[in-house]
C-alpha positions in Angstrom: 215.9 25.9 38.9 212.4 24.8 38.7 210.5 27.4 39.5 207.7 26.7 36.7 206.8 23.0 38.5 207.1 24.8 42.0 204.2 27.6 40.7 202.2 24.4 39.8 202.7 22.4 43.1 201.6 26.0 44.8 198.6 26.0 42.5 198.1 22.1 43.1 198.2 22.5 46.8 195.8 25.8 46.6 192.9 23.4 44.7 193.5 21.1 47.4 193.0 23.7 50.2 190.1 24.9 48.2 188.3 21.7 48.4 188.4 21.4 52.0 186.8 24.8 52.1 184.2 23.2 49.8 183.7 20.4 52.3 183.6 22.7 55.5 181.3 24.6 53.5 179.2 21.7 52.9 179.3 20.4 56.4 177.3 23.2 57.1 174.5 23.9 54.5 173.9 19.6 54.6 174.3 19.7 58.5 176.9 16.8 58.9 178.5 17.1 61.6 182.1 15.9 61.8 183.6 12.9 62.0 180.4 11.8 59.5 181.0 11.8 55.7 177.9 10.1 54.8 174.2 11.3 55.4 173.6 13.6 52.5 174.4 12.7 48.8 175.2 16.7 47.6 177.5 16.4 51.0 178.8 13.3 50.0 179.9 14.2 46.8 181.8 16.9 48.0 183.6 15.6 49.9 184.7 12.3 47.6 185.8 15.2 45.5 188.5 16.4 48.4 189.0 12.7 48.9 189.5 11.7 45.2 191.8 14.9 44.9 193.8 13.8 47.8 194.4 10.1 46.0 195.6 11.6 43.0 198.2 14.1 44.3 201.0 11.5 45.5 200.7 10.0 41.9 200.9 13.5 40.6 203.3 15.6 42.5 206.0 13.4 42.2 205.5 12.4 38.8 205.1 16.3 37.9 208.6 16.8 39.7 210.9 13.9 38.4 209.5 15.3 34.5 210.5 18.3 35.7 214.0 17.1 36.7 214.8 14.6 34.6 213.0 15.9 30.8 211.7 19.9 31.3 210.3 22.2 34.1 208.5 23.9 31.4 206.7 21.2 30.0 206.1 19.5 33.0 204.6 23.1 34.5 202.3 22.8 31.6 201.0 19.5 32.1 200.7 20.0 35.3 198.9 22.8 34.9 196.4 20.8 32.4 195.9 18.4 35.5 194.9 21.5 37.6 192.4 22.5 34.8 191.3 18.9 34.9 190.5 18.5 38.2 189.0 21.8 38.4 186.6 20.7 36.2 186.3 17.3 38.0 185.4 19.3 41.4 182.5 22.0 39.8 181.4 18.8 37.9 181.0 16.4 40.3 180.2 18.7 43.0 176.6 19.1 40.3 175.9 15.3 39.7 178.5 12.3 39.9 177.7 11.3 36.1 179.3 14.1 34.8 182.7 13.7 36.3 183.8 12.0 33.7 185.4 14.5 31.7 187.8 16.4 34.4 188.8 12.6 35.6 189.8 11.8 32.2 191.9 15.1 31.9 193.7 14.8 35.1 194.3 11.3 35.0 196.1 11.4 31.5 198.0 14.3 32.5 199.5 12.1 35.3 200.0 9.2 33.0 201.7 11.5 30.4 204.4 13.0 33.5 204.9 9.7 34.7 205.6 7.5 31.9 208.1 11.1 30.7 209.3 10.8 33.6 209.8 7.0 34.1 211.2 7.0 30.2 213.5 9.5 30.8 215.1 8.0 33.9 215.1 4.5 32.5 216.9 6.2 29.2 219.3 7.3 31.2 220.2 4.3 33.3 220.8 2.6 30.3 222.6 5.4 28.8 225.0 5.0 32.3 
């Protein structure tokens, strides 16, 4: 069973849902009315923050799973739940001022580099194990 990855694909999914919040939110204090995404930069950089989070979750979720399956749900629950610190701190970051992002980005993006190259690794070991 795999019920450590599926806490952290819950949690993953719940900072997603949280961002849109953040943008609905912002929608309203910047007064952008939907379908715009431009016309103020605190609004803007919002929402690249939802956007941004929603390019990097089908490179993560599946990497997080096929770690999970093919090395440890364990470890690959606590990387992934490194990448949900990371981006955490990518969102209240780059929410402030884009130049700080930097930080949670690098976090998040080498905790999905770490699952997926575990993960690739492990399948390709095995392949060649037959």
């Amino acid at each position: 069973m795999y019920h450590l990855t599926a806490l952290i694909t819950c949690l993953a999914i719940a900072l997603y849902f949280s961002t849109s919040i953040l943008v609905s939110r912002a929608r309203a204090r910047y007064g952008i009315k939907a379908p715009a995404t431009t016309g103020d930069p605190d609004f803007e950089r919002v929402f690249r923050v939802q956007m941004n989070t929603l390019e990097w979750m089908p490179i993560f979720l599946p990497a997080l799973w096929l770690f999970a399956i093919y090395l440890s749900d364990a470890v690959a629950a606590a990387i992934g739940l490194v990448w949900i610190l990371g981006r955490t701190l990518y969102v209240v970051t780059y929410a402030k001022a884009a130049n700080k992002r930097g930080p949670g980005f690098g976090i998040q993006a080498f905790s999905a580099l770490t699952l997926w190259l575990g993960a690739t690794g492990a399948i390709v070991w095995r392949l060649l194990q037959g």
